[in-house]
Backbone as a chain_set.jsonl record, in Angstrom:
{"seq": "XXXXXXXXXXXXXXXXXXXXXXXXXXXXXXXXXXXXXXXXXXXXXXXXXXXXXXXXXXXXXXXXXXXXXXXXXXXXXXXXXXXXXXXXXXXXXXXXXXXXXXXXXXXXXXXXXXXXXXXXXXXXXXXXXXXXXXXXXXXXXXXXXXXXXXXX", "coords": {"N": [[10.64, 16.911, -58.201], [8.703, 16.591, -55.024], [8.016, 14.566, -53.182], [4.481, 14.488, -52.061], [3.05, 12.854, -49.183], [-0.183, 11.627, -49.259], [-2.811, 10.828, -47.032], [-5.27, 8.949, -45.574], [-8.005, 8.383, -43.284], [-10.701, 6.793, -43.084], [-14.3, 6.29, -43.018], [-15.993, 5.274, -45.319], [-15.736, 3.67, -48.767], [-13.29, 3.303, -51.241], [-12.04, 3.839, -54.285], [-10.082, 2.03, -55.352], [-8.744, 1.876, -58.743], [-8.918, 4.637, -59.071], [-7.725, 5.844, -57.29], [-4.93, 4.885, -57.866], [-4.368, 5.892, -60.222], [-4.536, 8.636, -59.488], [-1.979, 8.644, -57.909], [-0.223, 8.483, -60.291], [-1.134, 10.084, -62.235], [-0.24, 11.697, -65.477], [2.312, 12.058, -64.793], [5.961, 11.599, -65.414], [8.287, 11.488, -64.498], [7.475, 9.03, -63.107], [8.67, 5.395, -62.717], [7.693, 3.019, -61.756], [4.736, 2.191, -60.061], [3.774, 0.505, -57.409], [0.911, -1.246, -55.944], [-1.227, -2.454, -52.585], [-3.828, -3.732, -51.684], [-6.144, -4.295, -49.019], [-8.629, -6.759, -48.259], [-11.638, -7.307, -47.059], [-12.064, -10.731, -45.841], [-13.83, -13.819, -45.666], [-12.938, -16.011, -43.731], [-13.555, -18.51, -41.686], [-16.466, -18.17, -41.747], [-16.51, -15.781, -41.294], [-19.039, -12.785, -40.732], [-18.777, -9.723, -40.683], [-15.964, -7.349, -40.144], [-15.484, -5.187, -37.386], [-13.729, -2.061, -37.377], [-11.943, -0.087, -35.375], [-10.509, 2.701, -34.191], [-8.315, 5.763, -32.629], [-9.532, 8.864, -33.576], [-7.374, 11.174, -35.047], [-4.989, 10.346, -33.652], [-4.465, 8.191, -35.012], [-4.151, 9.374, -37.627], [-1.764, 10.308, -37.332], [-0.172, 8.992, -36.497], [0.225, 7.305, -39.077], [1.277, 8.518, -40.844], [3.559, 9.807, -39.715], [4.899, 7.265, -40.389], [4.486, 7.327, -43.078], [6.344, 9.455, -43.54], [8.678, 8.426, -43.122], [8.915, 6.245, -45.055], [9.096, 7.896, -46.97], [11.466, 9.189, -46.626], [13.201, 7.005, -46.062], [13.426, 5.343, -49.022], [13.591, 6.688, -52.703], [10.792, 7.916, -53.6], [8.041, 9.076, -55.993], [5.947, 9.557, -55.135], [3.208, 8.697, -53.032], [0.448, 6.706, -51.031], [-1.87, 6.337, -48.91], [-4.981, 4.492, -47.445], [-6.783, 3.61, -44.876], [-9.883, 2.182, -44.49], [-12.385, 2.522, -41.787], [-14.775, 1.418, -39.34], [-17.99, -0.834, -39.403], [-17.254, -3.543, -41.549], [-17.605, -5.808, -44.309], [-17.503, -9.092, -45.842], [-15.332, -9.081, -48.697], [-15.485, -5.935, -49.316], [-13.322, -3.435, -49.138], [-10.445, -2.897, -47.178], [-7.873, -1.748, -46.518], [-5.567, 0.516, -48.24], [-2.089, 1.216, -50.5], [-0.515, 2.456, -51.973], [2.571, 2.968, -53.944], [4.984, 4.677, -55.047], [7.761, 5.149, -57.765], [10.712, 6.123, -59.225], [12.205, 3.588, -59.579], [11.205, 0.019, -60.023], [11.981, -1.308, -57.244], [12.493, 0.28, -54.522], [9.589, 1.336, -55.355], [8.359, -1.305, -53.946], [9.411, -1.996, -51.734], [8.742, -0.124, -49.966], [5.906, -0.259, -50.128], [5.666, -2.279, -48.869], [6.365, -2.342, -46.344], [5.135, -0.292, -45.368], [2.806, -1.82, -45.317], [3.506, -3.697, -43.568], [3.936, -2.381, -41.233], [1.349, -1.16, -40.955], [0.285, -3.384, -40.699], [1.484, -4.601, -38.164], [1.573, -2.185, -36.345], [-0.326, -0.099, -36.224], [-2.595, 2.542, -35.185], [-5.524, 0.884, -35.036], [-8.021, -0.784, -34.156], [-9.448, -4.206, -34.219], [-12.433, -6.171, -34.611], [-13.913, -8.985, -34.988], [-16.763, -10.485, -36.537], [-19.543, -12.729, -36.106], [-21.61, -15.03, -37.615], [-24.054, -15.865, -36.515], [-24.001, -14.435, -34.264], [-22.125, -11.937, -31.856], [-18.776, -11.708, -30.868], [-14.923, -11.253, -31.422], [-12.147, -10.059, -29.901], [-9.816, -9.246, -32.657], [-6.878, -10.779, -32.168], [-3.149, -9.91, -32.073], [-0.239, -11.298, -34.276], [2.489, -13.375, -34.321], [3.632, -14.172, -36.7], [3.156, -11.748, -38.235], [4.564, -9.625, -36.63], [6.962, -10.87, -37.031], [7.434, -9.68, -39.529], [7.651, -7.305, -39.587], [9.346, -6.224, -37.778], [11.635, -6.68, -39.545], [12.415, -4.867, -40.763], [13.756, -2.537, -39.148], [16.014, -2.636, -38.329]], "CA": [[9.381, 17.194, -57.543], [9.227, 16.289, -53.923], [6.687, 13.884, -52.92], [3.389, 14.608, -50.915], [1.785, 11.691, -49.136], [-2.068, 11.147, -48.809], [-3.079, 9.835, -45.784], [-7.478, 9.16, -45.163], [-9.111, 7.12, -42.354], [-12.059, 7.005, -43.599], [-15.661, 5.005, -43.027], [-16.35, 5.339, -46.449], [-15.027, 3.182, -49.482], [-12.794, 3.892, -52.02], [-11.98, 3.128, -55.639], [-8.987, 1.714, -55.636], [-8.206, 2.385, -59.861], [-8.943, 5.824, -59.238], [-6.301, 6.199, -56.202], [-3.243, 4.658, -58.012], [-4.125, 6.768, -61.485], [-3.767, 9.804, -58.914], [-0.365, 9.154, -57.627], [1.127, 8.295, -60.952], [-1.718, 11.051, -63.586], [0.294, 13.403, -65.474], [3.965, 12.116, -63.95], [6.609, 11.468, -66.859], [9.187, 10.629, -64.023], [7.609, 7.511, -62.555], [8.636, 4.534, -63.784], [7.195, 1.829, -61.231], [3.567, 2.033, -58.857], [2.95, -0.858, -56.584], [-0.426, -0.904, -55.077], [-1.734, -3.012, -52.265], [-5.375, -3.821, -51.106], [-6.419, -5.168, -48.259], [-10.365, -6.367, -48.589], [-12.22, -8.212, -45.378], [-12.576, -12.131, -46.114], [-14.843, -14.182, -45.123], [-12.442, -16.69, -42.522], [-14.606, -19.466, -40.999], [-17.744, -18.078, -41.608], [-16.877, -14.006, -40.504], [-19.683, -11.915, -41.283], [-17.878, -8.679, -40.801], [-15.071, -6.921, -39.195], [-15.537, -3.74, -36.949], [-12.226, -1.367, -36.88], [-11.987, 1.063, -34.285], [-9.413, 3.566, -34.221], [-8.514, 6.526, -32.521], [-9.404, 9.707, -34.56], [-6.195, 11.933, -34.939], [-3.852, 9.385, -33.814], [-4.262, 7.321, -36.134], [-3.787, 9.886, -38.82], [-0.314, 10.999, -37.144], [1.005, 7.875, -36.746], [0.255, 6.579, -40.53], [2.062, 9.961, -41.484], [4.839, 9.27, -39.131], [5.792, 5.916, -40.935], [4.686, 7.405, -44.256], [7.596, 10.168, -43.615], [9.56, 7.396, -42.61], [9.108, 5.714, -46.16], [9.936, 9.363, -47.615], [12.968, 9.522, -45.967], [14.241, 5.948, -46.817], [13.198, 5.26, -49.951], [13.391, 7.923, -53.441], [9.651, 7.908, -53.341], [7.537, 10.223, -56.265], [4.343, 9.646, -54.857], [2.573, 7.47, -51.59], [-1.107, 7.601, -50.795], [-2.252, 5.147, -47.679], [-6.117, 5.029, -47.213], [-7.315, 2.635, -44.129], [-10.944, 2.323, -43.166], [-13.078, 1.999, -40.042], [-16.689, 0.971, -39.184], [-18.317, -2.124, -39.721], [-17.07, -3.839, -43.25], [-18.085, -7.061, -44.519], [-16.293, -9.969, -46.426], [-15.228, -8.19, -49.464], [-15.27, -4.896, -49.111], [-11.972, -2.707, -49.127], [-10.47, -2.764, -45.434], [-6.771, -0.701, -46.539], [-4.996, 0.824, -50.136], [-1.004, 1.087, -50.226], [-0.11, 2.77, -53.093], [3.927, 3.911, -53.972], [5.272, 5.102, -57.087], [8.867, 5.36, -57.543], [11.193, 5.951, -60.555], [12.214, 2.078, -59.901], [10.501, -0.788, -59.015], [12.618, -2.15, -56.375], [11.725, 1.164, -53.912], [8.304, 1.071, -54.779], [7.698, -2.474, -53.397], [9.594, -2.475, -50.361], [8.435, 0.88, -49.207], [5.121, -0.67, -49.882], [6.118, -3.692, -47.807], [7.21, -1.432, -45.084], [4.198, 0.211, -44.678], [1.825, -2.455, -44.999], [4.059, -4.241, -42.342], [3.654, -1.31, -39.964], [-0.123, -0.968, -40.413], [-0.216, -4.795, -40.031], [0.994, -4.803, -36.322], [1.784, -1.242, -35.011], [-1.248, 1.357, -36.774], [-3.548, 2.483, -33.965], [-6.545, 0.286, -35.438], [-8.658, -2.536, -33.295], [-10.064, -5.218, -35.221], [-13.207, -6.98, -33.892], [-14.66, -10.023, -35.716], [-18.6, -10.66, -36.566], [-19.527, -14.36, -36.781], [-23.151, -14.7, -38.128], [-24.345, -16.141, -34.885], [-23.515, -12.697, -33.216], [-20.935, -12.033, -30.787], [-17.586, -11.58, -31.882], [-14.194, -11.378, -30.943], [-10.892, -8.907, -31.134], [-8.08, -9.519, -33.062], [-5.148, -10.501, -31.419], [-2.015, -9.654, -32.943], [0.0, -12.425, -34.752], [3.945, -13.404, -34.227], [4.532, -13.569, -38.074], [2.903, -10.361, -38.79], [5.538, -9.166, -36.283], [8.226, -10.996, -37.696], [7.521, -9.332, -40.666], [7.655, -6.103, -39.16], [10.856, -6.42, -37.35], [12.865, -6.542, -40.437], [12.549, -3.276, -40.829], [14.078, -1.755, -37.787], [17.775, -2.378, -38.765]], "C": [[9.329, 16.408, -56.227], [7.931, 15.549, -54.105], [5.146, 13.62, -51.713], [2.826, 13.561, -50.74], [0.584, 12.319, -48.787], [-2.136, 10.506, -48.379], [-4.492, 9.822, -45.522], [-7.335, 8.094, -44.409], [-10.109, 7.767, -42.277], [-13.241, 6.015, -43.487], [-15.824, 4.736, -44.156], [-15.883, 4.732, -47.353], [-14.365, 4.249, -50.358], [-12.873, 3.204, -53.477], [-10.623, 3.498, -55.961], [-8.217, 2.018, -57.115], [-8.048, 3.447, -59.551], [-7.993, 6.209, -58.432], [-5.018, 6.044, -56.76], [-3.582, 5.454, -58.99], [-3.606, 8.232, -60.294], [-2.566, 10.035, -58.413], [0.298, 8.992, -59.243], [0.805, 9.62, -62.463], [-0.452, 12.286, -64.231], [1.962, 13.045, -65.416], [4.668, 10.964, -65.04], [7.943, 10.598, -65.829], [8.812, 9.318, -62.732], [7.614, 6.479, -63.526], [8.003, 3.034, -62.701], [5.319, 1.992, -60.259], [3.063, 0.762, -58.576], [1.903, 0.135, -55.741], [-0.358, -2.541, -54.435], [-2.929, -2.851, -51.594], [-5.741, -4.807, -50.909], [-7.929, -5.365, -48.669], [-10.473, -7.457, -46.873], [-13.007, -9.938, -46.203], [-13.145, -12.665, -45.536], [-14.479, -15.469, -44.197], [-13.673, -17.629, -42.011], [-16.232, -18.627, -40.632], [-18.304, -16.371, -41.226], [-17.693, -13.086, -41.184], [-19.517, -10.413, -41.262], [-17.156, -8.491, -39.709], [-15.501, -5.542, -39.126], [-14.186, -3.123, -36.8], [-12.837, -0.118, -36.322], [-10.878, 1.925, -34.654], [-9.477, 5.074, -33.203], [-8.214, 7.974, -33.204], [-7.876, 10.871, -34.095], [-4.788, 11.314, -34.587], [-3.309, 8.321, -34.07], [-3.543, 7.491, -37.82], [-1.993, 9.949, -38.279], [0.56, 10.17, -37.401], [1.168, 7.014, -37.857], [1.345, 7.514, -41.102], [3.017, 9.875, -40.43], [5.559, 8.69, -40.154], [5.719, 6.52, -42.53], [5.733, 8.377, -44.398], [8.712, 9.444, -43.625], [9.857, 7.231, -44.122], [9.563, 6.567, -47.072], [11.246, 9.113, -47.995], [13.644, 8.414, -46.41], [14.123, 5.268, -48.546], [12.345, 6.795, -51.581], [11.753, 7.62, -53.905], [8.818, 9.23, -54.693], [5.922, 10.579, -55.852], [3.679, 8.195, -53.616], [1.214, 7.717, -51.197], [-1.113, 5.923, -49.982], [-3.855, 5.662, -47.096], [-6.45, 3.894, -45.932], [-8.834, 3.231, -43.697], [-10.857, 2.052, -42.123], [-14.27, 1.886, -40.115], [-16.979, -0.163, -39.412], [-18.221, -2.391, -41.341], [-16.943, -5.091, -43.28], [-17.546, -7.633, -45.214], [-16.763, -9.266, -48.158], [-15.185, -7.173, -50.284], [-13.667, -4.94, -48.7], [-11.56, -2.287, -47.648], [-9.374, -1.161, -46.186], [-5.959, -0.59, -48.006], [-3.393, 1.254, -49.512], [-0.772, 1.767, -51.742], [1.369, 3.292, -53.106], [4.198, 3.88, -55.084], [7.036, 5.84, -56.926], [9.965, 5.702, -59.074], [11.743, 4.13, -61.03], [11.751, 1.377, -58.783], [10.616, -1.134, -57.287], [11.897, -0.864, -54.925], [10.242, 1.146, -53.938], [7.883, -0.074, -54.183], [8.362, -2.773, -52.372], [9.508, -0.905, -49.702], [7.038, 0.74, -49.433], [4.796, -1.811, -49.027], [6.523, -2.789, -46.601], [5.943, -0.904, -44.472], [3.03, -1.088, -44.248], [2.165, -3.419, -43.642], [3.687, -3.622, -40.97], [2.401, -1.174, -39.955], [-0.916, -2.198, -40.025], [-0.121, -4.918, -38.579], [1.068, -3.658, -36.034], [0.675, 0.013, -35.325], [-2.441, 1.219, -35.396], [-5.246, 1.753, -34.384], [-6.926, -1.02, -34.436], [-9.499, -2.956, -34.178], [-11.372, -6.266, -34.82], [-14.123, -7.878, -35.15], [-15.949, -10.744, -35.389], [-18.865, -11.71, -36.698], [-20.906, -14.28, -37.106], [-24.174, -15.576, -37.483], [-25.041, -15.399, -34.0], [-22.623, -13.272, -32.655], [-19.47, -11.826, -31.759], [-16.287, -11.388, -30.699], [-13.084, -10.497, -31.779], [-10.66, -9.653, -31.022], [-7.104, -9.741, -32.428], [-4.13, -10.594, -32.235], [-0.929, -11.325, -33.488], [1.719, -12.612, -35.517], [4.25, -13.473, -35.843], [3.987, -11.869, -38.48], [4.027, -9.296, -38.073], [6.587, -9.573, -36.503], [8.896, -10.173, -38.756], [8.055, -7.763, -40.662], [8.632, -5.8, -38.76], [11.488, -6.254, -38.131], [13.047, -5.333, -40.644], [13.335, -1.851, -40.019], [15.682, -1.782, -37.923], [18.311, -1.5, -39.407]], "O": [[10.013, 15.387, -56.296], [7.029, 15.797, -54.905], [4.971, 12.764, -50.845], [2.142, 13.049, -51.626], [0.425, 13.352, -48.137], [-1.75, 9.395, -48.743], [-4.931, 10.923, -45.191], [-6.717, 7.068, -44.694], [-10.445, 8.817, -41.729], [-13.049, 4.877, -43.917], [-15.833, 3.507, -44.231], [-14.73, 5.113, -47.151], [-14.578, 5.461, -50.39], [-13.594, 2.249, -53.764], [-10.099, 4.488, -56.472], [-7.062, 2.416, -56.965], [-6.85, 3.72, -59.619], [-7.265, 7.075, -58.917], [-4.067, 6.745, -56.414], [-2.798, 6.373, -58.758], [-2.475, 8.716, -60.328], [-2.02, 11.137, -58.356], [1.437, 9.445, -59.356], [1.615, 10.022, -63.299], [0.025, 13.29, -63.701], [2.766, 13.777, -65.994], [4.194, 9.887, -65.402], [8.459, 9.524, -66.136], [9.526, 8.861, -61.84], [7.032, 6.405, -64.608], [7.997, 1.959, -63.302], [5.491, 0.953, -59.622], [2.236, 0.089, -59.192], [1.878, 1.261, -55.246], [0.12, -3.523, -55.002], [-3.094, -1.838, -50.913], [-5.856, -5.828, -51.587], [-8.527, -4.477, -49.276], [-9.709, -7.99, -46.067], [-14.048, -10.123, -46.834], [-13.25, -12.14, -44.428], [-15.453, -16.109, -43.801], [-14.803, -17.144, -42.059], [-16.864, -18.563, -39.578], [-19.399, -15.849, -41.017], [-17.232, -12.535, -42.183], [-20.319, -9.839, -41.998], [-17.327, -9.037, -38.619], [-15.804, -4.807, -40.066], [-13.436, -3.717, -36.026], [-13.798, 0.58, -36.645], [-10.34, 1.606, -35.714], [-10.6, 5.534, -32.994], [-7.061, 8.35, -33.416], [-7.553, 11.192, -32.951], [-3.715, 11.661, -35.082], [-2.311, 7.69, -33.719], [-2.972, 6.778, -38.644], [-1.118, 9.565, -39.054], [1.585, 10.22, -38.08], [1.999, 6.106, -37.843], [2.238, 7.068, -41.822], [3.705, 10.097, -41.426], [6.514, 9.192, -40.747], [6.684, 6.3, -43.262], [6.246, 8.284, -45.513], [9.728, 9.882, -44.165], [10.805, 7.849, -44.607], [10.345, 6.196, -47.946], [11.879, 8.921, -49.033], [14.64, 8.596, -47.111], [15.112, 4.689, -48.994], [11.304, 7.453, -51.577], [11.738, 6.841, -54.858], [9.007, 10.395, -54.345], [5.111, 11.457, -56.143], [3.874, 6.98, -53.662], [0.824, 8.873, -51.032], [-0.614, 4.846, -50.306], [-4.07, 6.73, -46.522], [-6.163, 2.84, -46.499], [-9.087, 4.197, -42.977], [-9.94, 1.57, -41.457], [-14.86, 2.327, -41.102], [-15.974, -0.794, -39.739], [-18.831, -1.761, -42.205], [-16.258, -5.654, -42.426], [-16.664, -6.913, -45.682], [-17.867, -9.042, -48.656], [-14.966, -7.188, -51.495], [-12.983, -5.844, -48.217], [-12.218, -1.471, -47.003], [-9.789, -0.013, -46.342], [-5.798, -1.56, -48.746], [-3.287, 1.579, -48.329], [-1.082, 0.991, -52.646], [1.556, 4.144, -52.237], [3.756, 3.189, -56.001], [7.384, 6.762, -56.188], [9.471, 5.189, -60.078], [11.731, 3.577, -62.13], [11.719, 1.564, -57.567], [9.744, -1.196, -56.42], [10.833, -1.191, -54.399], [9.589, 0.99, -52.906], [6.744, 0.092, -53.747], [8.07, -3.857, -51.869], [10.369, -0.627, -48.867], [6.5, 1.722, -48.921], [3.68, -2.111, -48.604], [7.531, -3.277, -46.089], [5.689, -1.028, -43.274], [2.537, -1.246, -43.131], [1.307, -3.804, -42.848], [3.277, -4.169, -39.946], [1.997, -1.016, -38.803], [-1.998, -2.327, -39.453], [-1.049, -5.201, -37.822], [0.44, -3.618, -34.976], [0.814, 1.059, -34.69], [-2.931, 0.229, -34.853], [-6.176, 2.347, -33.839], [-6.208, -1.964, -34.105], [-10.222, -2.227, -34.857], [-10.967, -7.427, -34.76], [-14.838, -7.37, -36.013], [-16.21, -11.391, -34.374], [-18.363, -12.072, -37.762], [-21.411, -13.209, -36.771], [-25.149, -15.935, -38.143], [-26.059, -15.508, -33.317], [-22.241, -14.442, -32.685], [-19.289, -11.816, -32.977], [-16.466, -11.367, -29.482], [-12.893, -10.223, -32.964], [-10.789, -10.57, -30.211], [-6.377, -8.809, -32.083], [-4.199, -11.393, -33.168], [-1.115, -12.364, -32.855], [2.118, -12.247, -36.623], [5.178, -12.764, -36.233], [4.708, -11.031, -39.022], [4.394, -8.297, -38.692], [7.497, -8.785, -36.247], [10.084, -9.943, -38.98], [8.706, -7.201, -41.543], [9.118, -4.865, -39.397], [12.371, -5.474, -37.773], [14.195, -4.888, -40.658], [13.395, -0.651, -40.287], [16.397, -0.847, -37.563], [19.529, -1.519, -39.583]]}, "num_chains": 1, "name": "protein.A"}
């Protein structure tokens, strides 16, 4: 059975149980699903984070890399949800789900992606202090270290 990803950027939450039962409901030949989920913490005091994005090429380029993870890893199932809008310390920012017949694939084609939506997904990150005012994100040399490995 070939494997369709699910890709959402979405304002809206999710429910994370209910996302990984859907990649794996029903399916006799997976034998591993890593999930990861991001949530928004509460860092020196941050009363929420705004993500921006731009609509449509945000979707393309999640579904880019999630073809990517297709293609290098035997994959039976991938679902990648990232919000946007204003979301507050713990709430659900991003979901990572892969499902593989063995572990080892599902968790570094979940490491792969979450790497790539850590520095290169078209998302801006702006941080709420409870003050007001706020400040973007700037990107962050291990999160690109991390990312780099991948490119060999």
């Amino acid at each position: 059975m070939t494997a369709i990803a699910t890709i959402r950027v979405q304002q809206q939450d999710f429910d994370t149980a209910r996302e990984i039962a859907r990649v794996s409901d029903g399916r006799t030949d997976i034998g591993a699903v890593v999930s990861f989920s991001g949530l928004c913490r509460a860092d020196d005091g941050l009363a929420a984070l705004t993500l921006e994005h731009y609509p449509g090429m945000a979707e393309a380029e999640i579904q880019r890399h999630a073809d990517e993870a297709l293609a290098r890893w035997p994959l039976q199932g991938l679902t990648i949800i990232h919000r946007y809008g204003r979301i507050t310390p713990g709430e659900n920012i991003v979901l990572v789900v892969t499902a593989s017949s063995h572990r080892q694939a599902a968790f570094e084609a979940a490491e792969f992606l979450m790497d790539y939506l850590k520095t290169n997904a078209p998302f801006w990150k702006r941080e709420e202090k409870p003050e007001g005012g706020g400040d973007w994100v700037e990107a962050k040399s291990h999160d690109d270290d991390a990312s780099a490995r991948w490119k060999s």
